[in-house]
Structures are given as structure tokens and as C-alpha cells.
N, CA, C and O atoms as a GROMACS GRO file, in nm:
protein
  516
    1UNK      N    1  -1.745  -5.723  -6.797
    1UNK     CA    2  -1.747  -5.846  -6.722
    1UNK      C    3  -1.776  -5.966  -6.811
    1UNK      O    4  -1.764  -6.080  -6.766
    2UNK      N    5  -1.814  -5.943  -6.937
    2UNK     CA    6  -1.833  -6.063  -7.001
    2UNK      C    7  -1.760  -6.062  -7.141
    2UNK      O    8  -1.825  -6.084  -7.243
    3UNK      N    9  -1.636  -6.040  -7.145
    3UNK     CA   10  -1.486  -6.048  -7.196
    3UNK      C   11  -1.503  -5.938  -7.304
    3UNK      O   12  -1.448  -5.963  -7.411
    4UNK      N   13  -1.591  -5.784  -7.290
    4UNK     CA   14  -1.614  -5.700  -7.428
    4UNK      C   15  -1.498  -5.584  -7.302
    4UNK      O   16  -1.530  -5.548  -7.188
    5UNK      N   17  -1.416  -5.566  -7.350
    5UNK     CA   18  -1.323  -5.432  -7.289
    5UNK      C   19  -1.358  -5.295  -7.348
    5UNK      O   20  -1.385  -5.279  -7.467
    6UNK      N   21  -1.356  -5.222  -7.279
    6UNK     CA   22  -1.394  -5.088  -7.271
    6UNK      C   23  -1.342  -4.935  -7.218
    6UNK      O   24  -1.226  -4.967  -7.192
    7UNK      N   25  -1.348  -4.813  -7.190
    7UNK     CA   26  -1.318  -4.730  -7.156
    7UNK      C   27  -1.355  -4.768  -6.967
    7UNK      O   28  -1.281  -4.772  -6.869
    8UNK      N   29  -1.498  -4.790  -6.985
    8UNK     CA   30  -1.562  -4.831  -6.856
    8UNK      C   31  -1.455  -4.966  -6.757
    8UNK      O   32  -1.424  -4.950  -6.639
    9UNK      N   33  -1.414  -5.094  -6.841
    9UNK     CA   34  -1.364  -5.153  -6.770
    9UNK      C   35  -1.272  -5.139  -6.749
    9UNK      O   36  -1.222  -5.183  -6.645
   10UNK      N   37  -1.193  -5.058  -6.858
   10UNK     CA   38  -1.066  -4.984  -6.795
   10UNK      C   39  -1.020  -4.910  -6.664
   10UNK      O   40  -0.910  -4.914  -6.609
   11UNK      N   41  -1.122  -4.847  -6.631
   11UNK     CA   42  -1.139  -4.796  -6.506
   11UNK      C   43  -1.169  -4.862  -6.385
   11UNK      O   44  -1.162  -4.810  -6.273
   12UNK      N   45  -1.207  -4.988  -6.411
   12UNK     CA   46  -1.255  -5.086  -6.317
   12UNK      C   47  -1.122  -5.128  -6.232
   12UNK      O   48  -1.096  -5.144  -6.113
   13UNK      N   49  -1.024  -5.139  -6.410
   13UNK     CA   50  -0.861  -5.213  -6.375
   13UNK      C   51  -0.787  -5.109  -6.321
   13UNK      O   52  -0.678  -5.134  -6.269
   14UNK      N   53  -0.843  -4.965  -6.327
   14UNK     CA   54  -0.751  -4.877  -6.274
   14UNK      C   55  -0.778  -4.865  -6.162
   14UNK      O   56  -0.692  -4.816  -6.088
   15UNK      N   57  -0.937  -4.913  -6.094
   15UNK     CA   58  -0.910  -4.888  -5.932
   15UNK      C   59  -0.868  -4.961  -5.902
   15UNK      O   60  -0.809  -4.937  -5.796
   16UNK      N   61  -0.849  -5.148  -5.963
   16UNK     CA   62  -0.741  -5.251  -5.909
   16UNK      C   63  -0.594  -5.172  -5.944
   16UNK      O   64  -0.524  -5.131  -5.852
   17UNK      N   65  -0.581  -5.166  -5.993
   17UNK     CA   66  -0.462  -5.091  -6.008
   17UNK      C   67  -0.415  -4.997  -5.889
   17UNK      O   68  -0.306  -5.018  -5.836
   18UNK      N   69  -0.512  -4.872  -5.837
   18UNK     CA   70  -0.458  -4.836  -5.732
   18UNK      C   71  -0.483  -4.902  -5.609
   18UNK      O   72  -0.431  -4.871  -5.501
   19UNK      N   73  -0.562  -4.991  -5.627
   19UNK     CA   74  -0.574  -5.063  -5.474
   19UNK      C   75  -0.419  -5.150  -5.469
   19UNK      O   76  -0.351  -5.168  -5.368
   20UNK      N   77  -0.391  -5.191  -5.599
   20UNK     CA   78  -0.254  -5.251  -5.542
   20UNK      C   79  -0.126  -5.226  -5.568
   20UNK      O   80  -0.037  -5.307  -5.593
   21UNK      N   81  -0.120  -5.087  -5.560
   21UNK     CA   82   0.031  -4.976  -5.529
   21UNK      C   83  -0.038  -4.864  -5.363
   21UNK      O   84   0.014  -4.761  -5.319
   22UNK      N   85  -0.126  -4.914  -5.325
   22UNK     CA   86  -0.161  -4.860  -5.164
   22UNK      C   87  -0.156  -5.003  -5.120
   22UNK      O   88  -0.066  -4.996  -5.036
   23UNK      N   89  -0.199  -5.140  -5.122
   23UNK     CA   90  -0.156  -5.246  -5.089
   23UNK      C   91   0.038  -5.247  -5.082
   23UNK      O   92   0.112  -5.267  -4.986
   24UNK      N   93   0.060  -5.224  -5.189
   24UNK     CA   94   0.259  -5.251  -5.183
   24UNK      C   95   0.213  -5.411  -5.275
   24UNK      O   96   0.241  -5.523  -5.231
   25UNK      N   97   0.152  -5.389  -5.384
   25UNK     CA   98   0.166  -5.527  -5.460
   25UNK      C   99   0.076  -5.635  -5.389
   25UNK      O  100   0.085  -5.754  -5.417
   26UNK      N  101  -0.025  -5.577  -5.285
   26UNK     CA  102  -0.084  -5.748  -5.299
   26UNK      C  103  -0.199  -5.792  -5.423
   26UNK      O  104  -0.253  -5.720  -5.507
   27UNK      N  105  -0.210  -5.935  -5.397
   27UNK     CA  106  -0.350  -5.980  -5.478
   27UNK      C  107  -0.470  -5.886  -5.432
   27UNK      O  108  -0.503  -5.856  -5.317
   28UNK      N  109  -0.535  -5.844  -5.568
   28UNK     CA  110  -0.642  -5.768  -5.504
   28UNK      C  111  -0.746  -5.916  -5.462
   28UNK      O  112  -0.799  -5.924  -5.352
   29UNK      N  113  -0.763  -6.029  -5.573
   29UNK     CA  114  -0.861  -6.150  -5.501
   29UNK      C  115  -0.755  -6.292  -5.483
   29UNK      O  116  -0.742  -6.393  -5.553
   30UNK      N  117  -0.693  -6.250  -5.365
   30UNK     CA  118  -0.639  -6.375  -5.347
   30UNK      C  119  -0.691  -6.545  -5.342
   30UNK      O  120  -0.808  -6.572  -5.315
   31UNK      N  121  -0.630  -6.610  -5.359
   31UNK     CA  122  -0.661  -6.759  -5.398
   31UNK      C  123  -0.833  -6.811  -5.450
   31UNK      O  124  -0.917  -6.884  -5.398
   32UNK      N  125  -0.828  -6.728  -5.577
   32UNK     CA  126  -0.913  -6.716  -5.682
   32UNK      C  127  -0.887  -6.733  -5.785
   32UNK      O  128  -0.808  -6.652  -5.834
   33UNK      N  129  -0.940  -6.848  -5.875
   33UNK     CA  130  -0.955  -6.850  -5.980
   33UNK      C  131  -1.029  -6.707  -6.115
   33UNK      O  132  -1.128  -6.635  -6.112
   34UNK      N  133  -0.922  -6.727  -6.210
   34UNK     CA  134  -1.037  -6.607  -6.306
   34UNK      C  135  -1.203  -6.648  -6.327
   34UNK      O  136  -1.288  -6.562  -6.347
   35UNK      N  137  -1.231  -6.780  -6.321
   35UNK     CA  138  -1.340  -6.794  -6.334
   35UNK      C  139  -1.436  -6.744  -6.147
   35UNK      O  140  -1.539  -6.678  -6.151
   36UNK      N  141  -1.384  -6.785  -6.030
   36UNK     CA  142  -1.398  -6.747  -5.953
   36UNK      C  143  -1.364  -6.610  -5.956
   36UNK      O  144  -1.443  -6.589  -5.864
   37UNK      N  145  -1.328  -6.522  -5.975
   37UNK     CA  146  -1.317  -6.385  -5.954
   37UNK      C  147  -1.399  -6.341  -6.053
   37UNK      O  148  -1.429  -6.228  -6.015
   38UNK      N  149  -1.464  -6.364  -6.178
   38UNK     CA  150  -1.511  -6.320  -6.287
   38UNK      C  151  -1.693  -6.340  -6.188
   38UNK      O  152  -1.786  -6.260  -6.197
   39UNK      N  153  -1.690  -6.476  -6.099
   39UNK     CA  154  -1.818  -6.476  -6.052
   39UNK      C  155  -1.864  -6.407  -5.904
   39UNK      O  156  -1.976  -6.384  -5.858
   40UNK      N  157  -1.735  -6.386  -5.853
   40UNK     CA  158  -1.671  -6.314  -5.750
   40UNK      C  159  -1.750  -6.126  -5.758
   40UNK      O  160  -1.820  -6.076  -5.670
   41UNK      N  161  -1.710  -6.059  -5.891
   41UNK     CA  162  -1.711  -5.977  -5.911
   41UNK      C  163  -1.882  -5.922  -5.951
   41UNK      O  164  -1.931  -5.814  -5.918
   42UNK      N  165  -1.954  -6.045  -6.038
   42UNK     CA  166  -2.055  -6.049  -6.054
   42UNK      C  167  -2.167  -6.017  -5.958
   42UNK      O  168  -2.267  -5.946  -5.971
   43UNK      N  169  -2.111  -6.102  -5.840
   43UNK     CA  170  -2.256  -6.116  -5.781
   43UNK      C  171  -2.148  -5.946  -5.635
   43UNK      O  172  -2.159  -5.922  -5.515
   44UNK      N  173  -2.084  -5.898  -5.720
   44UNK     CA  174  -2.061  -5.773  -5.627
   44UNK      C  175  -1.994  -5.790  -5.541
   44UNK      O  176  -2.037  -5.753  -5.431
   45UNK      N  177  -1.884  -5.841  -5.548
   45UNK     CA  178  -1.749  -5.874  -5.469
   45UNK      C  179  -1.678  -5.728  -5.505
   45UNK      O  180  -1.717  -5.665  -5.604
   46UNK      N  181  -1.592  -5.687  -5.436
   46UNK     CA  182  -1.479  -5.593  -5.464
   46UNK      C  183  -1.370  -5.632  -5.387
   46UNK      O  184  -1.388  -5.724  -5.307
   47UNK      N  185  -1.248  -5.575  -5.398
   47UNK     CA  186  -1.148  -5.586  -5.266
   47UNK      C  187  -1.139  -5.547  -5.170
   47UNK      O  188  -1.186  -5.433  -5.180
   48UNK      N  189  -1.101  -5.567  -5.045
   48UNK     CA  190  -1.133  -5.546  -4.932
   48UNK      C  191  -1.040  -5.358  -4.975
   48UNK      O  192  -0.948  -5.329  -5.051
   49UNK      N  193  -1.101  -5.301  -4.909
   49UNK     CA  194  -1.102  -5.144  -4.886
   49UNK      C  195  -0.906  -5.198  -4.772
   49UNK      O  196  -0.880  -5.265  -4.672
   50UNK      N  197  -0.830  -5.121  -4.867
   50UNK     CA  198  -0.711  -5.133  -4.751
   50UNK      C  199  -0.716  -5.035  -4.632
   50UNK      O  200  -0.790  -4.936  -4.637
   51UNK      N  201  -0.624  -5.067  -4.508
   51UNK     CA  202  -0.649  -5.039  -4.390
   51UNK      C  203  -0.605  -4.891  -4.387
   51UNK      O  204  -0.526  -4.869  -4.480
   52UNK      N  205  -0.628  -4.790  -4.319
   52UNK     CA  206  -0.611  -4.636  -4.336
   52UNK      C  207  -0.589  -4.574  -4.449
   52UNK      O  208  -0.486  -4.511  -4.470
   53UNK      N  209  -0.713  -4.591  -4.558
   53UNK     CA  210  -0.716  -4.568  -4.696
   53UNK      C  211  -0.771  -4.435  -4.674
   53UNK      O  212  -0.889  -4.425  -4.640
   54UNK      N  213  -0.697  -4.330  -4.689
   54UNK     CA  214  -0.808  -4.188  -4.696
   54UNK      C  215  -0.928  -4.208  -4.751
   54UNK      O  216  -0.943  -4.262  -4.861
   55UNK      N  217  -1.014  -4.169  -4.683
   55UNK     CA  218  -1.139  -4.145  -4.732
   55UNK      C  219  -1.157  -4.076  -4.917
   55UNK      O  220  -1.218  -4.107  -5.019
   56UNK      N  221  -1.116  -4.030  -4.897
   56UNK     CA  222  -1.109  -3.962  -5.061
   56UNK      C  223  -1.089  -4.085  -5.184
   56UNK      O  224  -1.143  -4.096  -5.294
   57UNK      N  225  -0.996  -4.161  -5.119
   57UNK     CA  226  -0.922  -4.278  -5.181
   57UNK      C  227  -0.986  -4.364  -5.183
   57UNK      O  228  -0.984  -4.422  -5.291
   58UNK      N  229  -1.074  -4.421  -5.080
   58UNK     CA  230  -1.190  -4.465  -5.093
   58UNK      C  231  -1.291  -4.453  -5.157
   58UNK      O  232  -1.360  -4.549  -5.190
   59UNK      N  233  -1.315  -4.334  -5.186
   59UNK     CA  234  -1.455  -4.289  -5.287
   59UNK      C  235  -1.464  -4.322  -5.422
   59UNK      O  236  -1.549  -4.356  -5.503
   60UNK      N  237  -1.320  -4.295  -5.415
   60UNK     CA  238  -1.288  -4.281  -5.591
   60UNK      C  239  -1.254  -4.462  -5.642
   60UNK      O  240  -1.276  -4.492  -5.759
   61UNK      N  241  -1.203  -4.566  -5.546
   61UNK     CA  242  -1.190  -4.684  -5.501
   61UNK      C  243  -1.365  -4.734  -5.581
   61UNK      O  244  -1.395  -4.738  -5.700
   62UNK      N  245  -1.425  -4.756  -5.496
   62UNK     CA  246  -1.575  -4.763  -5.525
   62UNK      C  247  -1.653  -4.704  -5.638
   62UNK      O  248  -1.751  -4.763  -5.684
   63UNK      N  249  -1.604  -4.567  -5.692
   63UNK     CA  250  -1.650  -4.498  -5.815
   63UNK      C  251  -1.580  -4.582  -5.925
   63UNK      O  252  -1.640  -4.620  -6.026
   64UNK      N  253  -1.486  -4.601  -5.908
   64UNK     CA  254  -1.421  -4.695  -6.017
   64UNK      C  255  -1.476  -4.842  -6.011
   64UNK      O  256  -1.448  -4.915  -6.106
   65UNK      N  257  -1.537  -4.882  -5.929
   65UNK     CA  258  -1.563  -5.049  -5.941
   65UNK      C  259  -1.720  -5.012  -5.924
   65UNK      O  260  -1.785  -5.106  -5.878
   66UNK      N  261  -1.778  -4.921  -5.945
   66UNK     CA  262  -1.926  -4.896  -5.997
   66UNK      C  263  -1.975  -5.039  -6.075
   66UNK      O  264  -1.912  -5.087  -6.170
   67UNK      N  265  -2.101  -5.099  -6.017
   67UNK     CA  266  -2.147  -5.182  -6.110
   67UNK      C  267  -2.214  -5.177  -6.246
   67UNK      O  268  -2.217  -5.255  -6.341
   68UNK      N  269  -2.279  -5.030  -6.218
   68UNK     CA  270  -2.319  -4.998  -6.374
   68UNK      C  271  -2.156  -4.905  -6.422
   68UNK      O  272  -2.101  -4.814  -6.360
   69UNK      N  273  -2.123  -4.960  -6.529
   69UNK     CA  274  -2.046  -4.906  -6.561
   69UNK      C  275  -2.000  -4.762  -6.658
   69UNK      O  276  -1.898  -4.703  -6.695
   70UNK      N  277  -2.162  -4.750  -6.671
   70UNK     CA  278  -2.190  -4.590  -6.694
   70UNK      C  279  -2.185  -4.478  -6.611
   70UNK      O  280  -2.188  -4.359  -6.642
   71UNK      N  281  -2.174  -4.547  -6.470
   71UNK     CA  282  -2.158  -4.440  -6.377
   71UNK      C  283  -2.040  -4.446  -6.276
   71UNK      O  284  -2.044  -4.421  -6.156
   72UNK      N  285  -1.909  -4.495  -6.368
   72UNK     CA  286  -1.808  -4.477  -6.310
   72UNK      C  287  -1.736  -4.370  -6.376
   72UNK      O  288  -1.769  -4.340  -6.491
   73UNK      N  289  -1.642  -4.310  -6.317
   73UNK     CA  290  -1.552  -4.196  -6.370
   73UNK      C  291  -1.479  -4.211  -6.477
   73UNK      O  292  -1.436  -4.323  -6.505
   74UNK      N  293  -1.451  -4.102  -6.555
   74UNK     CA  294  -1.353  -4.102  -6.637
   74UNK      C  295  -1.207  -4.091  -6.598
   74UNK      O  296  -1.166  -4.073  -6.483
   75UNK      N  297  -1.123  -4.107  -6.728
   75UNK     CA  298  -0.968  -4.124  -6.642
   75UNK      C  299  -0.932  -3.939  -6.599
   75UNK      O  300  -0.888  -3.910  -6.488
   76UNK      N  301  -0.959  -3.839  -6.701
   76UNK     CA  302  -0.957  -3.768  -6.659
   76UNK      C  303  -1.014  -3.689  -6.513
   76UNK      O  304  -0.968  -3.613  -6.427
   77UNK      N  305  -1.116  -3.742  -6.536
   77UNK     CA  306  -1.186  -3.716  -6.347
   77UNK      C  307  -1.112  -3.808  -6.277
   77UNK      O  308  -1.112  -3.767  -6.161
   78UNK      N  309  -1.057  -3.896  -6.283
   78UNK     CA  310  -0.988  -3.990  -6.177
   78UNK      C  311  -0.837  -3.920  -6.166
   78UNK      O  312  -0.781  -3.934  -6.057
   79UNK      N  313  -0.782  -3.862  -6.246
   79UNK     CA  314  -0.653  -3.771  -6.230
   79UNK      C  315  -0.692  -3.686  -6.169
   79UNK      O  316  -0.642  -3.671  -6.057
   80UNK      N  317  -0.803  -3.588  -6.216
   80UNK     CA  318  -0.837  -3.430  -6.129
   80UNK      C  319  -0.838  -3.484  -5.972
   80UNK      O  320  -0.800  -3.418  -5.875
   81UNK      N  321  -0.876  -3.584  -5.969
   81UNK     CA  322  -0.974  -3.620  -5.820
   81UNK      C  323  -0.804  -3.676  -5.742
   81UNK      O  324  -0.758  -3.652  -5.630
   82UNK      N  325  -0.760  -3.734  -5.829
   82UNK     CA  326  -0.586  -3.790  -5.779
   82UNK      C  327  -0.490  -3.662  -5.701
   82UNK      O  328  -0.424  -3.660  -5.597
   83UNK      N  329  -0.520  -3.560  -5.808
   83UNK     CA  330  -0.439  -3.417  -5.776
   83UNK      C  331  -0.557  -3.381  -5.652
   83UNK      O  332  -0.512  -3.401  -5.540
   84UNK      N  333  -0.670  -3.341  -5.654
   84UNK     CA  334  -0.706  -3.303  -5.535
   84UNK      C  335  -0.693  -3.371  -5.408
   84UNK      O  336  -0.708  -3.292  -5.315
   85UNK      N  337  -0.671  -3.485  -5.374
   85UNK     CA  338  -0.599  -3.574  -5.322
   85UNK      C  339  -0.499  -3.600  -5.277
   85UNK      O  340  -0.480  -3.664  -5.173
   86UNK      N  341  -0.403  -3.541  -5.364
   86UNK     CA  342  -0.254  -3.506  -5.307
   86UNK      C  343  -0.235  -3.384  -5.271
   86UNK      O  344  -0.141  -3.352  -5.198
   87UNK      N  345  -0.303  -3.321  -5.306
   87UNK     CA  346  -0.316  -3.154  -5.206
   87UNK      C  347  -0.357  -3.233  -5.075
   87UNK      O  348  -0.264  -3.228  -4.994
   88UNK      N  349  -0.429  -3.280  -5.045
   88UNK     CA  350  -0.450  -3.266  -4.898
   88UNK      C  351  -0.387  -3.379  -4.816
   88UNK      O  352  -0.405  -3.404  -4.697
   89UNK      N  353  -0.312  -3.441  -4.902
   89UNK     CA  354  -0.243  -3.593  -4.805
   89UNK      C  355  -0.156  -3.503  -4.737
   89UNK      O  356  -0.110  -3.402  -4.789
   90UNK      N  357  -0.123  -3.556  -4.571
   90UNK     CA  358  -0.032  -3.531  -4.505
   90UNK      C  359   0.114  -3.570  -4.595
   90UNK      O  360   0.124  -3.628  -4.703
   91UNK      N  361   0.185  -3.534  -4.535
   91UNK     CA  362   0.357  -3.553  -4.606
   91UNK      C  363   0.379  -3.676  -4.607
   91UNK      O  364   0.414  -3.710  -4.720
   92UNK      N  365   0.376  -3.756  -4.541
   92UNK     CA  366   0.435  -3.882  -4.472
   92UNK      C  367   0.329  -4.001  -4.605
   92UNK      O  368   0.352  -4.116  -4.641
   93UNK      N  369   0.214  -3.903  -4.644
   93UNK     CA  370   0.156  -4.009  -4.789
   93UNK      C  371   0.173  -3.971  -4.887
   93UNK      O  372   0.133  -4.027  -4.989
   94UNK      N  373   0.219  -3.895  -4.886
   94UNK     CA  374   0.249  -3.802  -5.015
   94UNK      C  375   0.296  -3.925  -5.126
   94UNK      O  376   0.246  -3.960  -5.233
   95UNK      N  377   0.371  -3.956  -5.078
   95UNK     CA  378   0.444  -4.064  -5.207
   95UNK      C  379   0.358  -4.140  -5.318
   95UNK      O  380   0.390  -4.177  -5.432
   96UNK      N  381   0.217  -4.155  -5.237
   96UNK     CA  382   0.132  -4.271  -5.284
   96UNK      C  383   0.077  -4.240  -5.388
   96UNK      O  384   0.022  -4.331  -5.450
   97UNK      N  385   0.072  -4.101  -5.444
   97UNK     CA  386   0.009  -4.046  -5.549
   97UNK      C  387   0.114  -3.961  -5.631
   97UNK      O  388   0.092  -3.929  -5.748
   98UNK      N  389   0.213  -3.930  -5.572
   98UNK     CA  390   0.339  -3.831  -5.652
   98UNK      C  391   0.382  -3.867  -5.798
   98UNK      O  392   0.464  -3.792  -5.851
   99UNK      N  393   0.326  -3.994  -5.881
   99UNK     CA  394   0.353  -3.991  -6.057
   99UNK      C  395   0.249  -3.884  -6.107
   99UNK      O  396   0.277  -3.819  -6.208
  100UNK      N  397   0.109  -3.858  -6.029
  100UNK     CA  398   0.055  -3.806  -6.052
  100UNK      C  399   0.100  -3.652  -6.132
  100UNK      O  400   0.072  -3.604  -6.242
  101UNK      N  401   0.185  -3.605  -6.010
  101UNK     CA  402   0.228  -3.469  -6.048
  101UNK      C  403   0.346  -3.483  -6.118
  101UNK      O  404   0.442  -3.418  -6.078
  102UNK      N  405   0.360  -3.566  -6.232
  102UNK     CA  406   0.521  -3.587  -6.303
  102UNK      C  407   0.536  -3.459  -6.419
  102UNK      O  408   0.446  -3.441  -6.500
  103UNK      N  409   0.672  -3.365  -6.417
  103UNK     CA  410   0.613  -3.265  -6.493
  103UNK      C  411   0.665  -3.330  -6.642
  103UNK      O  412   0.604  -3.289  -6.741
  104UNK      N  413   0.768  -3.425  -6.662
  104UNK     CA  414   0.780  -3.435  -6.814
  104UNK      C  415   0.638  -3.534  -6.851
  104UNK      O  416   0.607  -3.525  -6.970
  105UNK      N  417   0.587  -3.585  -6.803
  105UNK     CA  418   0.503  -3.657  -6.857
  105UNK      C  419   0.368  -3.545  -6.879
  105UNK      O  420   0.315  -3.535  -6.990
  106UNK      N  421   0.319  -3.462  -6.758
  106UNK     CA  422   0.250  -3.327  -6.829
  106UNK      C  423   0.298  -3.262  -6.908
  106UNK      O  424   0.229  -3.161  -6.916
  107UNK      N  425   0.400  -3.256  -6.993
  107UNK     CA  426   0.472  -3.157  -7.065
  107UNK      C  427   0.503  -3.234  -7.212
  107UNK      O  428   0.499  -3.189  -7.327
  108UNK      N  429   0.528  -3.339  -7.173
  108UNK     CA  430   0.550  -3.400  -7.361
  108UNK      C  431   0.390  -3.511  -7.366
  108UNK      O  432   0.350  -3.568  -7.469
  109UNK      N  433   0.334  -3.517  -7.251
  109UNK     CA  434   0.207  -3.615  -7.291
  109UNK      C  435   0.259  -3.779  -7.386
  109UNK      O  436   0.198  -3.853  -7.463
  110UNK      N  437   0.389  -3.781  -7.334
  110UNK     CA  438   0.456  -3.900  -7.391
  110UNK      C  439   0.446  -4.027  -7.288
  110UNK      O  440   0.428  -4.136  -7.343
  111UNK      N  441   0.457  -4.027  -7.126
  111UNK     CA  442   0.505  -4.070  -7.109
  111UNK      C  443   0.559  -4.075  -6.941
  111UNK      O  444   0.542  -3.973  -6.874
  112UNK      N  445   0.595  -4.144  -6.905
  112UNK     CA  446   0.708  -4.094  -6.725
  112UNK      C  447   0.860  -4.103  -6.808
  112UNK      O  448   0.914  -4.163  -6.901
  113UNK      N  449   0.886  -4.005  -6.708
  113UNK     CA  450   1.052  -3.969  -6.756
  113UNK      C  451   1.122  -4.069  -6.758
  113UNK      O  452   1.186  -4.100  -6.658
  114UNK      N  453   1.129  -4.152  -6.882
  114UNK     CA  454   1.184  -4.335  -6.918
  114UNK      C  455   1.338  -4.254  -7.001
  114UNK      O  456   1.318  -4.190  -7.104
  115UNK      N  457   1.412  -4.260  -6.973
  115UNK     CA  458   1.574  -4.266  -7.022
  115UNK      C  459   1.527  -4.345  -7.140
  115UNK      O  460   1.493  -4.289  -7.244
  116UNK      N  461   1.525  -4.482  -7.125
  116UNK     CA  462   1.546  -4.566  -7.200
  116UNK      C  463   1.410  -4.542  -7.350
  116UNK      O  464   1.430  -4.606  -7.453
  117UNK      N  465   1.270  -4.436  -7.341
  117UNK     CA  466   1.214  -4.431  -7.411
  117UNK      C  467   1.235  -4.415  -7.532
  117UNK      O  468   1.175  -4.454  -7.632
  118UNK      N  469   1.281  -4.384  -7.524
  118UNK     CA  470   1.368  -4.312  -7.696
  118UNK      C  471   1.403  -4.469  -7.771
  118UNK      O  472   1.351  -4.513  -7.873
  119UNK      N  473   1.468  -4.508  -7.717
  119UNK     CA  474   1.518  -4.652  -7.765
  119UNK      C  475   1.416  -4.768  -7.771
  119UNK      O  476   1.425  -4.870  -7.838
  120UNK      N  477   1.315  -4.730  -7.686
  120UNK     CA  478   1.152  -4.850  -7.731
  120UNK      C  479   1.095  -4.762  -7.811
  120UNK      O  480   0.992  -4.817  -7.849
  121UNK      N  481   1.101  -4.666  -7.854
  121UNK     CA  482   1.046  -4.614  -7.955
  121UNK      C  483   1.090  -4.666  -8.147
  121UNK      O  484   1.042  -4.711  -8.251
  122UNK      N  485   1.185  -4.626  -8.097
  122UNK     CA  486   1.279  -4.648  -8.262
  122UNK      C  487   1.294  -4.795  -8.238
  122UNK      O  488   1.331  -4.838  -8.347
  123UNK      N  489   1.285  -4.904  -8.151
  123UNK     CA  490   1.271  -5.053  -8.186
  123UNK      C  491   1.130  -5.108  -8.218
  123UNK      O  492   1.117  -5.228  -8.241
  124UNK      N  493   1.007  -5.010  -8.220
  124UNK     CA  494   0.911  -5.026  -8.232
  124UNK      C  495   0.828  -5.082  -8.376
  124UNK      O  496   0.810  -5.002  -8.468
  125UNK      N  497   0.783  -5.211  -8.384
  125UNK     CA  498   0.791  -5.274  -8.534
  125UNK      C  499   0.655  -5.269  -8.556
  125UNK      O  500   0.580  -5.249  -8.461
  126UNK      N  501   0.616  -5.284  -8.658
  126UNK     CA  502   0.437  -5.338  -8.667
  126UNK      C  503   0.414  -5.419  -8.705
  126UNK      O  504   0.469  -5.473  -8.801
  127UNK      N  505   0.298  -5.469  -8.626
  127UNK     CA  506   0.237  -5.627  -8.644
  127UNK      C  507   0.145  -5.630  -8.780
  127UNK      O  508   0.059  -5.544  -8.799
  128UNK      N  509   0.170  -5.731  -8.871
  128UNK     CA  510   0.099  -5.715  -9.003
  128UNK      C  511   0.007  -5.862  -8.968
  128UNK      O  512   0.063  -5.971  -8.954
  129UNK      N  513  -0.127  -5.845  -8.959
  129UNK     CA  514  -0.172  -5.985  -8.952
  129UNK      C  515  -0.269  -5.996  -9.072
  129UNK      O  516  -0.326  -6.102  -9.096
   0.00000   0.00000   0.00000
């Protein structure tokens, strides 16, 4: 929260992150400034919990925006907890978590099945500063 990035705040951005692919793309702090959301977040703001969020989805929602940030999850526990999760979603949610179970990306640890990867790979330059 006070511009040092981390493993911890990474996880912070990954429960914004899933709050807004179960949103469908909204603002997680709408008509907020970064300085307003930076003070937003401080004094223990989060995003509003979306509407028929499985409970599960919820937990892990809140474990990720932990204020001490020692006692939020790892990415690996946030995948295990993703897959247990999609075991029990009815069909009709299934979708909301299905990159989860991608098998080329478990299988080459490269990646989601990108056609085009191969070709951002070999255009890939390095920055000399």
C-alpha cells in the first residue's frame, strides 16, 4: 500500500482481478481517484462483494484483500482453492473459473494455449538500461 510491490500485493491484485471477471469487467472502485482509492483501501475499504458470489468465492475474495498481508494466501493456495471450487460450481458457473483447468498451460507451464505465442517469444528483445 505504500508503492513497495510484493508477492503479498500481488495477491491483493489477484482478488481485484477475480472480482472483475465475476463482475464482467466492472470498476472494482468506481469514480475514485488513485489517491482516493490508495486512502480508500487504507482505512479498509474493499469492493463491494458481487451479487450471488459463492460463498467459497467469497472467502478466498477477503483472504486475498487481508489487511495484514502476511496472512493472505499464496498463488498456489489460491489455484488449489480455485480447483476446489470448480468441483463444486453448478454447470451453469462453471465458466467462471474454467482457465483454471487449462491442460496446455498445466503441461508446458508456459502459458494459455496462445497460437500466436511462439511469435511473442522470438520478437522478444532486452531492455539494456
Amino acid at each position: 500500500m505504500d508503492g513497495v510491490f510484493s508477492t503479498q500485493s500481488d495477491i491483493w491484485s489477484f482478488g481485484v482481478l477475480l472480482w472483475e471477471v465475476l463482475t464482467l469487467g466492472q470498476q472494482p472502485y468506481p469514480a475514485r481517484t488513485n489517491v482516493q482509492v490508495l486512502n480508500f483501501v487504507r482505512s479498509g475499504g474493499r469492493p463491494d462483494i458481487p451479487n450471488n458470489c459463492p460463498k467459497e468465492l467469497v472467502r478466498l475474495l477477503n483472504q486475498c484483500w487481508h489487511f495484514e498481508s502476511e496472512s493472505r494466501p499464496t498463488f498456489a493456495l489460491c489455484l488449489k482453492r480455485l480447483v476446489q471450487i470448480k468441483a463444486t460450481l453448478p454447470p451453469h458457473l462453471d465458466i467462471v473459473v474454467t482457465a483454471v483447468d487449462n491442460r496446455v498451460y498445466s503441461q508446458t507451464n508456459r502459458g494459455f494455449d496462445n497460437p500466436g505465442y511462439k511469435e511473442d517469444e522470438s520478437a522478444k528483445t532486452t531492455l539494456v538500461s
